[in-house]
C-alpha positions, 0 to 999 in steps of 0.5 A, spaced: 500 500 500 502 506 497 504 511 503 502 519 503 505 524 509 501 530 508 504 537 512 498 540 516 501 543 522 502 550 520 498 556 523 496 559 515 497 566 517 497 568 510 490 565 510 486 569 515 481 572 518 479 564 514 484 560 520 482 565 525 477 558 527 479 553 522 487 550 522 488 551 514 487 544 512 480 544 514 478 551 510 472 549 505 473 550 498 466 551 497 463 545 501 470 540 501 475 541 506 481 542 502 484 536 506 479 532 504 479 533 497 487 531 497 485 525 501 480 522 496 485 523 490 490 520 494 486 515 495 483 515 488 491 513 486 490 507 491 496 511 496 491 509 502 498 509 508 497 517 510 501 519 515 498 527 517 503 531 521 499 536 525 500 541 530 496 548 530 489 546 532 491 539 531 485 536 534 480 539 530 484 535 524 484 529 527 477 529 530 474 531 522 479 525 519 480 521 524 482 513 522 481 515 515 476 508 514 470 514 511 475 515 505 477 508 504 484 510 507 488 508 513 490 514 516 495 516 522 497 522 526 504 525 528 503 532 533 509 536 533 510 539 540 515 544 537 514 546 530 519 543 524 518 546 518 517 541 511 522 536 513 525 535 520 519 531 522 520 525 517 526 523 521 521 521 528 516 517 523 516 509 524 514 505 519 516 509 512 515 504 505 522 505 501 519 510 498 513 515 498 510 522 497 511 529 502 505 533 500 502 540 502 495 540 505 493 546 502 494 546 495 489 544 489 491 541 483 489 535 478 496 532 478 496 525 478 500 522 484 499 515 483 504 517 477 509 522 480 510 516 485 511 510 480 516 515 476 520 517 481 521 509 483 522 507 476 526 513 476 530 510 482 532 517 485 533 519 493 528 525 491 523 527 486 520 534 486 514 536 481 514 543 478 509 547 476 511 553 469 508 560 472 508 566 469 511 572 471 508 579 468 510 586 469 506 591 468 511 597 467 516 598 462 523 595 465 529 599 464 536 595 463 543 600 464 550 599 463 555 601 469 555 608 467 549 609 467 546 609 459 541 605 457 541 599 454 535 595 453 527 597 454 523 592 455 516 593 455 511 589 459 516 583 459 513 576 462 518 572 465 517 565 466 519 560 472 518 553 475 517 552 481 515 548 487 508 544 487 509 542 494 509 535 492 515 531 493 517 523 492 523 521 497 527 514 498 528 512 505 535 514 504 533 521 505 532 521 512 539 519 513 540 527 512 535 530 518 538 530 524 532 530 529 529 535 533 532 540 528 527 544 523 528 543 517 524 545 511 524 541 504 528 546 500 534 545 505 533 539 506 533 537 497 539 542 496 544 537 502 541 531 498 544 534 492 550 536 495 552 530 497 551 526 490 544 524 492 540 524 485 534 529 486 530 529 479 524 534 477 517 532 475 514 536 470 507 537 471 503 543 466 495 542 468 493 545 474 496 547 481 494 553 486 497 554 492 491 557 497 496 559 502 494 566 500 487 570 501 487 571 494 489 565 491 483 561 496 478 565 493 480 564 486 480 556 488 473 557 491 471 559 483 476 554 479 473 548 483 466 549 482 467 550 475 471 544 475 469 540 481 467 532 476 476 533 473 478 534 482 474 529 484 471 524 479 472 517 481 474 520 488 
């Protein structure tokens, strides 16, 4: 059975007034917590081993989910006594499989995680991090100048384009040999000393749809692309 460690524990402090009552992972988009819909995908990709970390309102998440059998799922719990950033509590997990994703508990996104897991195995590396492509717009002309100060280029409006991370990770049990425990440590760290130390860190390209709701303005917007798209999130899930 393929295994899930979701990241709950943060105070989503971005996210207020909305988690002033509901920790992150539990704010609806439109009727479903977001946790929820995570772990009907998941369970949708028949990765029903999930481990939740929690820590801020710990109680209100495990009280909702609880043993995970109403989704199909096993679910256990580990409460951080002190935080620990996105990495550094994976070093106190019992019974991890050789390999198994990391996932934000925040975040919407059609990709398929049976799949991310299955390449990074296939692909035999310690870590595998899927990407999404964002673009950046500006919306004044940008000005480039040489060292005495004359101009050298006008661009106007550029748009620059930038991968970045979906919050979803695949590791190897030979990741954990880099967490030191008790230390806090979060999961760009912790990719970059894999790196460092020759370990094989692979990216996942991934170009559908993934929103990060950490934001007010991003959650609104879930709330909207959800609805609209509601049967493509969870159909079969």
């Amino acid at each position: 059975m393929a295994q899930a460690i979701i990241l709950a524990g943060g105070k989503g402090t971005r996210l207020k007034p909305y988690t002033n009552v509901f920790p992150k992972p539990l704010v609806p988009i439109c009727d479903t917590p977001i946790l929820e819909i995570i772990i009907r995908q998941l369970a949708r990709a028949n990765i029903k081993n999930i481990v939740i970390i929690t820590g801020h309102l710990a109680e209100l998440i495990e009280s909702y989910f609880g043993d995970g059998g109403k989704w199909g799922v096993k679910i256990t719990y580990f409460r951080e006594k002190s935080p620990l950033s996105t990495a550094g509590a994976l070093a106190y997990l019992d019974n991890l499989e050789e390999d198994f994703l990391v996932l934000n508990g925040d975040i919407l996104t059609t990709l398929d995680f049976g799949r991310l897991l299955d390449e990074h195995k296939k692909s035999k590396a310690t870590a595998t991090l899927s990407i999404f492509k964002r673009d950046n717009h500006i919306d004044f002309g940008v000005i480039k100048k040489d060292a005495k100060g004359n101009l050298s280029d006008y661009i106007e409006k550029p748009t620059d384009h930038y991968w970045v991370s979906m919050g979803v990770n695949a590791l190897n049990r030979r990741a954990l040999k880099a967490i030191k425990k008790g230390e806090a440590l979060g999961m760009p760290d912790l990719l970059m000393r894999l790196k460092e130390a020759g370990e094989k860190v692979r990216c996942y390209e991934f170009s559908d749809y993934w929103l990060d709701i950490g934001r007010v303005d991003d959650y609104e917007r879930a709330q909207k692309e959800f609805e609209a798209r509601r049967k493509t999130f969870l159909e079969g899930a």
